[in-house]
N, C-alpha and C positions, 0 to 999 in steps of 0.2 A: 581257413581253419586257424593259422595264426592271433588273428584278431578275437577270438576267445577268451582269450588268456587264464586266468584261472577259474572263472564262473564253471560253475556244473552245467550240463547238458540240462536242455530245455523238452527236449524233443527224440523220441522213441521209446522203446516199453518203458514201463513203469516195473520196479521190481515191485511184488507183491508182499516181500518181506521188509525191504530196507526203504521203498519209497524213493527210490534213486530211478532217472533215466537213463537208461543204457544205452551210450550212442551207438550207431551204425554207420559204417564209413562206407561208401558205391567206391570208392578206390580198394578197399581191400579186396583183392583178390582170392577165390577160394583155394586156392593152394600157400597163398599166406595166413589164410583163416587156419587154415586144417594145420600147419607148420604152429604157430604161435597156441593154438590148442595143446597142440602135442608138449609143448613148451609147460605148460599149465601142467599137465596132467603129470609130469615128469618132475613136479614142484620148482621148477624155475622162474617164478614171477617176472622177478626183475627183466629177467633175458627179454620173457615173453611182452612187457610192457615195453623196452626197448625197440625190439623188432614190432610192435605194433603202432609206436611213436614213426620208424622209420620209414613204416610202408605207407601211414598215411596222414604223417605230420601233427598228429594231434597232441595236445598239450598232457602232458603229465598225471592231470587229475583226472582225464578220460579213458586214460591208458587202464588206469588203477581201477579204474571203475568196469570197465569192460573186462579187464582179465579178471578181476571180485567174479565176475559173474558169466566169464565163459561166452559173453557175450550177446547172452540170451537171458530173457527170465525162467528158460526151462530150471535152469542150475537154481533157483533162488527157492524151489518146490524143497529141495535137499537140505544138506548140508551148506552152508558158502563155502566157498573154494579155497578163499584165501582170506587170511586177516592180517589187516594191518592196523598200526598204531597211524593217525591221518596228520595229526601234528599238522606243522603250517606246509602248505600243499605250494611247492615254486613249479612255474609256470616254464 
């Protein structure tokens, strides 16, 4: 996962809205899925992209991406979740 480094995700859904890949990690575990959601929904991004970096090492611009979108393309039907300004994205 390291060796990514800043490049966007190649590989899992396609948002239907934004055109972004949503990655999916086989280490996150569904009880840190469901924890870092809870995180989201409670508007704590940051926290939530933290504890999502930590459980499965993923570079910064995947975190943001995956919490943007709860993880799923379900959330991208909606509202987004969360907005950010992307500015330059450190790895």
């Amino acid at each position: 996962m390291q060796n990514v480094g800043a490049a966007l995700p190649e590989r899992g859904d396609v948002c239907p809205k934004c055109g972004v890949h949503i990655p999916q990690f086989a280490e996150l575990s569904d009880s840190d899925a469901v924890r870092i959601r809870h995180l989201i929904t409670n508007q704590r991004p940051t926290m939530a992209m933290q504890e999502l970096r930590s459980a499965t090492g993923c570079p910064i611009a995947w975190a943001k991406i995956w919490v943007q979108h709860r993880g799923s393309t379900a959330s991208a039907f909606g509202k987004m979740i969360v907005a950010w300004d992307w500015g330059v994205i450190d790895g």
